[in-house]
DRENDO-1510 file (C-alpha; in Angstrom, 1 decimal, always signed):
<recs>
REC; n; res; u; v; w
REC; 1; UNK; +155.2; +78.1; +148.8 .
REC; 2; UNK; +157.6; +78.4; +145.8 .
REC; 3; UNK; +155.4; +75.5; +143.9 .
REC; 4; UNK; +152.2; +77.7; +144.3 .
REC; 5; UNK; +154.0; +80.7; +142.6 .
REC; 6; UNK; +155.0; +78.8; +140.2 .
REC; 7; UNK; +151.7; +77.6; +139.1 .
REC; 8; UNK; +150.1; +80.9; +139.6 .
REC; 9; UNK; +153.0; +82.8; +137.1 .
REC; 10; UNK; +152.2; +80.2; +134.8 .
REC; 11; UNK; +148.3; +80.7; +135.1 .
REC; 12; UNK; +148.5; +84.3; +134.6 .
REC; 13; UNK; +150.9; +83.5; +131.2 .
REC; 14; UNK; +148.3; +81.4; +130.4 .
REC; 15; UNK; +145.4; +84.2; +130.6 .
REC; 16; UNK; +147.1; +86.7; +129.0 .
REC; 17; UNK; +148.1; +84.7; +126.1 .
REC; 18; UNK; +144.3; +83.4; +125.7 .
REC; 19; UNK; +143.2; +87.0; +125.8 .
REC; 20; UNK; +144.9; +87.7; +123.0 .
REC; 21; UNK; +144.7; +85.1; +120.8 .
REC; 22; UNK; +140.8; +85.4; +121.2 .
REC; 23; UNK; +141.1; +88.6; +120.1 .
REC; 24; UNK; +142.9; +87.7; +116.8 .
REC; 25; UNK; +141.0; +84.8; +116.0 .
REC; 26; UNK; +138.0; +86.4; +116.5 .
REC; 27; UNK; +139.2; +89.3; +114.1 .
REC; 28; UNK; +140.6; +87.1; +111.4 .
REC; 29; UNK; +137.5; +84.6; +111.0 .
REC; 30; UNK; +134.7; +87.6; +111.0 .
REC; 31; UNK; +137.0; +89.2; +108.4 .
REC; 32; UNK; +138.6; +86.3; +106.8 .
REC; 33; UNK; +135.2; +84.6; +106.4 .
REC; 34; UNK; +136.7; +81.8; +108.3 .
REC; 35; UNK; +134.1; +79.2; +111.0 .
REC; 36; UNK; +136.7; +77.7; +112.0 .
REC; 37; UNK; +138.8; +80.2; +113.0 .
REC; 38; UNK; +135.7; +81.7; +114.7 .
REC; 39; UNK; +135.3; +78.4; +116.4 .
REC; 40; UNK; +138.9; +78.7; +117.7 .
REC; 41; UNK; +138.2; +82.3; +119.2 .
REC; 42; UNK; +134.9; +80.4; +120.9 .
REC; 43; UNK; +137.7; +77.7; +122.2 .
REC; 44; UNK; +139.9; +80.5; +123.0 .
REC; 45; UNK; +137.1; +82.4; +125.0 .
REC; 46; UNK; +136.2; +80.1; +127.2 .
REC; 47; UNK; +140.0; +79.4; +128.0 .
REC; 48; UNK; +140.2; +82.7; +129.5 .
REC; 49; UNK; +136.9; +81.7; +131.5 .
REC; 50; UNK; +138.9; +78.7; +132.7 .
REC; 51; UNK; +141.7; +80.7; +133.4 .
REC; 52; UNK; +140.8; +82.6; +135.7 .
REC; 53; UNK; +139.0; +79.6; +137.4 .
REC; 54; UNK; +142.5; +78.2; +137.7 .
REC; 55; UNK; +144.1; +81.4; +139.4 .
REC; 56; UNK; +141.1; +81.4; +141.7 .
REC; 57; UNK; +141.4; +77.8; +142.4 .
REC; 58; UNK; +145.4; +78.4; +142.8 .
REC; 59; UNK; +145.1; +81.1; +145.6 .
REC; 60; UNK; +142.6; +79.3; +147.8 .
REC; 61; UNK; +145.1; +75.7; +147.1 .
REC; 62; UNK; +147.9; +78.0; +148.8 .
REC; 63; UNK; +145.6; +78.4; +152.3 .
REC; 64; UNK; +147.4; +76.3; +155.0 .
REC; 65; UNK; +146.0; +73.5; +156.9 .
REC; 66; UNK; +143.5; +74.4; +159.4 .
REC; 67; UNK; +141.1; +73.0; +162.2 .
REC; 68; UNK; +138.4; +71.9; +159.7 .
REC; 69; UNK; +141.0; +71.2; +156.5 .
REC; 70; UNK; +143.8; +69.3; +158.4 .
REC; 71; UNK; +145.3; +68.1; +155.2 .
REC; 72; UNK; +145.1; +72.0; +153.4 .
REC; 73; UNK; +142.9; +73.3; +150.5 .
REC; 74; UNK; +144.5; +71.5; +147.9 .
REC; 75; UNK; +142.0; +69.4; +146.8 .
REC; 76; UNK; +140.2; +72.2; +145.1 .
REC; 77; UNK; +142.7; +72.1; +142.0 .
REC; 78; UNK; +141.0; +68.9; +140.9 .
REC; 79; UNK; +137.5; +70.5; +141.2 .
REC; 80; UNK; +138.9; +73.0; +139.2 .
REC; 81; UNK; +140.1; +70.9; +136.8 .
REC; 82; UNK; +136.2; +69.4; +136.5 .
REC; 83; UNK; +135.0; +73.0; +135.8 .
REC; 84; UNK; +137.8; +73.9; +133.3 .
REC; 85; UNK; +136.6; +70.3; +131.9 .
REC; 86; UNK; +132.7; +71.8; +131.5 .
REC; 87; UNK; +134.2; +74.5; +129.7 .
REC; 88; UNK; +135.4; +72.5; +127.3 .
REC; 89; UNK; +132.6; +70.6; +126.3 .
REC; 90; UNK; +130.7; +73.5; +126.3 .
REC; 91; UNK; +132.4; +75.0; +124.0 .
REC; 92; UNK; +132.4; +71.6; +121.3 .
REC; 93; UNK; +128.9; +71.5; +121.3 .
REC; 94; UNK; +128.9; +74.8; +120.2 .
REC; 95; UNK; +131.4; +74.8; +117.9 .
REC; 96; UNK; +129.8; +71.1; +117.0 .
REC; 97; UNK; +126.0; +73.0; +116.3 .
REC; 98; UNK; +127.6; +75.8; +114.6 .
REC; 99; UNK; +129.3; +74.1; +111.8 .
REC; 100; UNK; +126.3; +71.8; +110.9 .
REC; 101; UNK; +123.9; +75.6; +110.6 .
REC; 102; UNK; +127.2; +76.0; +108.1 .
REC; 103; UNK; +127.7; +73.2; +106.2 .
REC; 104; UNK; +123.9; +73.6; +105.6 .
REC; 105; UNK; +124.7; +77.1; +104.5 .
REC; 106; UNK; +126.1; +78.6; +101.7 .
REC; 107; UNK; +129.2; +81.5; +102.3 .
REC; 108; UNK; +132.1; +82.9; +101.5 .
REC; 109; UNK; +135.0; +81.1; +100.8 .
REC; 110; UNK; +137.5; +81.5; +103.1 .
REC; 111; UNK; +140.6; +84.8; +102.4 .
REC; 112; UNK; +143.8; +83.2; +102.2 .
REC; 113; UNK; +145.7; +85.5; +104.5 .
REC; 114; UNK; +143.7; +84.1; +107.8 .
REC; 115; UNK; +146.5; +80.7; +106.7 .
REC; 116; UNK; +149.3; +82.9; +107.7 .
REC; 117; UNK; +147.5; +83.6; +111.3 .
REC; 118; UNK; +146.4; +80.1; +112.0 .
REC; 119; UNK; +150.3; +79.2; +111.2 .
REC; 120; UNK; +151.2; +81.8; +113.9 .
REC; 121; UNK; +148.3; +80.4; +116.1 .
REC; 122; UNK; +149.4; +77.0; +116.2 .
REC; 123; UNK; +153.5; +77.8; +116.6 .
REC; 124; UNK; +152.5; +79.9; +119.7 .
REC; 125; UNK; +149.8; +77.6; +121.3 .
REC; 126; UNK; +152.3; +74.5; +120.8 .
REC; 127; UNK; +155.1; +76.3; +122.8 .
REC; 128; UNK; +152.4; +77.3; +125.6 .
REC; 129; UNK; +151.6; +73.7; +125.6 .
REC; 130; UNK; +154.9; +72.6; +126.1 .
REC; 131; UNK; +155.8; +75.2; +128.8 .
REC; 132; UNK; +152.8; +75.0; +130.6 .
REC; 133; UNK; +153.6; +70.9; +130.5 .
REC; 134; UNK; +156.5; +71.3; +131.6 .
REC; 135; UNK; +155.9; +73.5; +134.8 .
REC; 136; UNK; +153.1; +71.2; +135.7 .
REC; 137; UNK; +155.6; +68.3; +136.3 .
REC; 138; UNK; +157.9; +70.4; +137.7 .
REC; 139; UNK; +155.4; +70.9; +140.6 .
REC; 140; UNK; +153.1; +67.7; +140.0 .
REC; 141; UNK; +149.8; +70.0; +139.5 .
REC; 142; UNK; +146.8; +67.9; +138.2 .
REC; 143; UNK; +145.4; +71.6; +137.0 .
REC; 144; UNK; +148.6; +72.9; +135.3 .
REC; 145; UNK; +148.0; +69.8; +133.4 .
REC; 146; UNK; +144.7; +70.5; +132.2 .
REC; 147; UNK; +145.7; +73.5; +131.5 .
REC; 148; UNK; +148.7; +72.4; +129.2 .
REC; 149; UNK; +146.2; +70.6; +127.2 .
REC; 150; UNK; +143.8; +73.6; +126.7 .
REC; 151; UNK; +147.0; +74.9; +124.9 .
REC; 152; UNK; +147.3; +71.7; +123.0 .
REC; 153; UNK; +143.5; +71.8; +121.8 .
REC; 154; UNK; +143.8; +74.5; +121.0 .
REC; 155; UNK; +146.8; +73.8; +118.7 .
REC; 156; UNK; +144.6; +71.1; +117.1 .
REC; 157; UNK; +141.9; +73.4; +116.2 .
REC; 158; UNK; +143.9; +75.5; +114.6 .
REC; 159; UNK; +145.2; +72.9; +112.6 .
REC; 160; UNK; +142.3; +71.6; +111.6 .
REC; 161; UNK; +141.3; +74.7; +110.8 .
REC; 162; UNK; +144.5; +75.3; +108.7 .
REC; 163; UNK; +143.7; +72.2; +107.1 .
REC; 164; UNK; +140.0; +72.9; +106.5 .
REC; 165; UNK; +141.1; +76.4; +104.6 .
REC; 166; UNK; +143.7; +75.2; +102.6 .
REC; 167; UNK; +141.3; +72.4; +101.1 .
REC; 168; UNK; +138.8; +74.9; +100.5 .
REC; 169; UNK; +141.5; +77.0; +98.8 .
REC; 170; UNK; +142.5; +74.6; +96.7 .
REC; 171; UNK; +139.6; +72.6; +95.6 .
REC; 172; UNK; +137.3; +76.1; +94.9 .
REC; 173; UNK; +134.2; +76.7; +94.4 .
REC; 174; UNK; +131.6; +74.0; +96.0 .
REC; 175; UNK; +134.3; +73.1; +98.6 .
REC; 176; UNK; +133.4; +76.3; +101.2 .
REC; 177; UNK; +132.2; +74.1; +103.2 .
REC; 178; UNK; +135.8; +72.3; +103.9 .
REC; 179; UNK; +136.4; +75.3; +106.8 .
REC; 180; UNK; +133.3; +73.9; +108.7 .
REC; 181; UNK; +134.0; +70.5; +108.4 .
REC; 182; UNK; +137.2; +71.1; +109.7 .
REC; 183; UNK; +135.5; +73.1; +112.6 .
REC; 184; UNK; +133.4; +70.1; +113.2 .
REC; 185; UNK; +136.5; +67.7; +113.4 .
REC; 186; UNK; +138.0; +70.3; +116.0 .
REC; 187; UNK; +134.8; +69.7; +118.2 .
REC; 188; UNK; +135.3; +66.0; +118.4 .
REC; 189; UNK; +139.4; +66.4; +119.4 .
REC; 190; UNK; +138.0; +69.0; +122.0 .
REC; 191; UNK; +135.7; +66.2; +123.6 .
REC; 192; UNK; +138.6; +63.5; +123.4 .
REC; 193; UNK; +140.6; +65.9; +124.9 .
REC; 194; UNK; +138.5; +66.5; +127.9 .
REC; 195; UNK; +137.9; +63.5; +129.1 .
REC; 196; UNK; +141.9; +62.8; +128.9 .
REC; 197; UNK; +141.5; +65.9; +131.1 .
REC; 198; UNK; +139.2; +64.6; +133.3 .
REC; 199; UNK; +140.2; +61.2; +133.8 .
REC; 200; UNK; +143.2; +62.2; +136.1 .
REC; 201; UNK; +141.5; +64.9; +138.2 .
REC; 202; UNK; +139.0; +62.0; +139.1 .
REC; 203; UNK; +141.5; +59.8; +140.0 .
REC; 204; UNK; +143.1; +62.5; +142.6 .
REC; 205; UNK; +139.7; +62.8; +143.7 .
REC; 206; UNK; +138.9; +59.4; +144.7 .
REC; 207; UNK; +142.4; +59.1; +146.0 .
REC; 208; UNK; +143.6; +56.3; +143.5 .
REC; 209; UNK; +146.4; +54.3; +143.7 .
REC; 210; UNK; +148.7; +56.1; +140.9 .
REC; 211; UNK; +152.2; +56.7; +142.5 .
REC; 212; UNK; +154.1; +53.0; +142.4 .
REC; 213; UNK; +157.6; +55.1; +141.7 .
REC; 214; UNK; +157.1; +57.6; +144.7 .
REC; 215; UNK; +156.4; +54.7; +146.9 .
REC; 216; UNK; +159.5; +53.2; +145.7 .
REC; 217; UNK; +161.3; +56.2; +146.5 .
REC; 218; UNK; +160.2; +56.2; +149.9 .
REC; 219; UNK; +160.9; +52.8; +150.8 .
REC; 220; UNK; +164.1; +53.4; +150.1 .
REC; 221; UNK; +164.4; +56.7; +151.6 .
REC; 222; UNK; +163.1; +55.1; +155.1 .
REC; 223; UNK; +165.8; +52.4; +155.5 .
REC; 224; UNK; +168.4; +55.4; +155.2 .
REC; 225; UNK; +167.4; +56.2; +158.6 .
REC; 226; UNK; +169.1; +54.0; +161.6 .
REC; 227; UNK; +166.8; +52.1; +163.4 .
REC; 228; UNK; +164.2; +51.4; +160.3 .
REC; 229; UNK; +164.5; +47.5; +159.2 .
REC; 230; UNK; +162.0; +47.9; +156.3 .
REC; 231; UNK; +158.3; +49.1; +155.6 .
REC; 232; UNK; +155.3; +47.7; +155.0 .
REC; 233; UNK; +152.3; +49.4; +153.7 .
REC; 234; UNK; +152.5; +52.8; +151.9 .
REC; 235; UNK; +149.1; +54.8; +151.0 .
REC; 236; UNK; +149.6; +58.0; +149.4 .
REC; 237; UNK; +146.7; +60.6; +148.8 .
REC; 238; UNK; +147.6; +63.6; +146.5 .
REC; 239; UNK; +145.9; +66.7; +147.4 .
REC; 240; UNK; +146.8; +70.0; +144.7 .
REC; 241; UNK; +150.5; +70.1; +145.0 .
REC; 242; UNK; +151.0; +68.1; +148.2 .
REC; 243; UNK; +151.2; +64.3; +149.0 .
REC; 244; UNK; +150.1; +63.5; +152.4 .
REC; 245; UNK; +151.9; +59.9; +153.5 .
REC; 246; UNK; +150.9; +57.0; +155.4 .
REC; 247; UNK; +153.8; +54.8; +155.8 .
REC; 248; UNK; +154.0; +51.5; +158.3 .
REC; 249; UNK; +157.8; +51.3; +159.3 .
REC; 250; UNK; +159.3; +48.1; +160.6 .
REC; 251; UNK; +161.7; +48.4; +163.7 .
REC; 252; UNK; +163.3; +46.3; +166.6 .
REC; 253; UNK; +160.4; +44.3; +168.6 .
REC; 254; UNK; +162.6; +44.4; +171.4 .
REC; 255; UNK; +162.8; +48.4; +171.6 .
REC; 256; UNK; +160.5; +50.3; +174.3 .
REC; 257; UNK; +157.2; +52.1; +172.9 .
REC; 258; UNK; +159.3; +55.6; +173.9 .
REC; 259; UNK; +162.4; +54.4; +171.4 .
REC; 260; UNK; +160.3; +53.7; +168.5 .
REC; 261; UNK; +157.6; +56.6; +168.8 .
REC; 262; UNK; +161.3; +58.6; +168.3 .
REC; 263; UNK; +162.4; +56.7; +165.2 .
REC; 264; UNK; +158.9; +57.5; +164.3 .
REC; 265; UNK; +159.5; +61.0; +164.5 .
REC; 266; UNK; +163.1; +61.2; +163.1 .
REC; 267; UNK; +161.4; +58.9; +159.7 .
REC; 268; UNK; +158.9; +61.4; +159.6 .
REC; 269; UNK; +161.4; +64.6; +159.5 .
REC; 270; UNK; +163.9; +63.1; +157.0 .
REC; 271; UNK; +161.0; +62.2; +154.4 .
REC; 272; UNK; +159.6; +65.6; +154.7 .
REC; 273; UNK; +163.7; +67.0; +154.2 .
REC; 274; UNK; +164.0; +64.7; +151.1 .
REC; 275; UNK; +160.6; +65.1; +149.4 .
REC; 276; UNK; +159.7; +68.9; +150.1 .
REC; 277; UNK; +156.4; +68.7; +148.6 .
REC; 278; UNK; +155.0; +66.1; +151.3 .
REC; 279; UNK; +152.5; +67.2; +153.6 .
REC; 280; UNK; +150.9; +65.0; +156.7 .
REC; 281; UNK; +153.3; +61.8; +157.2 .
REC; 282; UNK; +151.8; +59.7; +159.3 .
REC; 283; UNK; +154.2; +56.6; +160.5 .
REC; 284; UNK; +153.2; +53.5; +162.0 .
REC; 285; UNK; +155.3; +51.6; +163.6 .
REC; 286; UNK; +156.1; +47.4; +163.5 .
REC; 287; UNK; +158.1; +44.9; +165.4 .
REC; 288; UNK; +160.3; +43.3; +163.0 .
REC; 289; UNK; +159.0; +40.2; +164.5 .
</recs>
């Protein structure tokens, strides 16, 4: 399953590089005197949780179809996708209730250096983002995606963050406080961010209707085959990786049931040869008249 490697390489890119941006966030807001950088190791943090959700979620997607899963184990990348989703918002309240105790607090303003790691922070989360986005349409993975924007939050808070130091920089003494508002903004683009997060994995979920172009594709995919006059009704149910087809096809009415359970067939192995990532395809066949 050369999509399911994929995503799981990708996954493990993803891990790694949370590990260690938690770690340097972490270290620059305790010792830069920096919330918001803090808040953007908390962010970070529970991206590695999440993570490693996803490469668990991965592995058990790549299970084949069995007697009590007949379409596979794919549908678990959405679930996924929901927990990754509570991760997030768990970590904006957080970072939500922690910059309020600030703002109410007087501290340290924050050292200028920690502007040099946040500019560092936000080049390297925005070209996870964009590979991680990329790879996820490359295999059409609803958790790579959510994943992709857990990079791009995380780009956001940082500049916020980078935004939030350089006003308290510049304005001085008074304006400490800038850092935490900046945290605060941060925890309102992570919630906006979820739910775009959310919204899609829901959809795969309740098997919406979302996939117009591949049903296009495939309608004109069947009439390549000899025998198939047209189609009628196309359902498509996404599942992980995998899209499971059903498909009526329209055929001869004057053909015997024999002839046209074989054009069924021969439909059914040229859609799977032209779309590799298509699962159960289930053809129905119509008289033409």
């Amino acid at each position: 399953m050369p999509n399911h490697q994929t995503a799981i390489k990708t996954a493990y890119f993803s891990t790694l590089g949370n590990t260690a941006l938690a770690i340097i966030k972490g270290l620059a807001g305790i010792f830069g005197h920096s919330y918001a950088l803090v808040a953007d190791a908390i962010e970070s943090t529970t991206d590695i949780f999440s993570s490693f959700l996803l490469l668990l979620g991965l592995r058990y997607a790549r299970r084949p179809a069995d007697k009590n899963h007949p379409y596979g184990h794919g549908k678990i990348e959405p679930l996924i996708t929901f927990m990754v989703v509570g991760f997030l918002i768990f970590s904006a309240v957080v970072i939500a209730y922690q910059s309020i105790q600030n703002i109410r607090t007087p501290h340290e303003m924050p050292a200028s250096w920690t502007l040099w790691v946040l500019g560092g922070i936000i080049f390297w989360k925005e070209l996870s983002y964009r590979i991680v986005l990329k790879k996820s349409q490359e295999i059409k993975s609803t958790v790579l995606r959510a994943d992709a924007w857990h990079h791009r939050s995380d780009a956001i808070t940082s500049v916020a963050a980078f935004l939030g130091i350089s006003a308290a920089l510049i304005l001085g003494k008074g304006y400490e406080a800038a850092d935490d508002w900046a945290a605060l903004f941060a925890a309102g683009i992570i919630l906006y961010n979820s739910y775009m997060i959310f919204r899609p994995a829901l959809g795969e979920i309740m098997d919406e209707h979302l996939y117009d172009d591949l049903i296009e594709e495939i309608r004109k995919a069947a009439i390549q085959v000899e025998g198939i006059k047209g189609t009628e009704k196309c359902f498509i149910r996404k599942s992980g990786m995998t899209y499971h087809i059903d498909l009526h096809a329209i055929v001869d009415a004057q053909i015997t049931v024999k002839e046209g359970h074989a054009l069924a067939h021969q439909l059914k192995d040229y859609l799977n040869e032209q779309f590799p990532n298509f699962g159960q395809v289930l053809i129905h066949v119509e008289p033409d008249a």
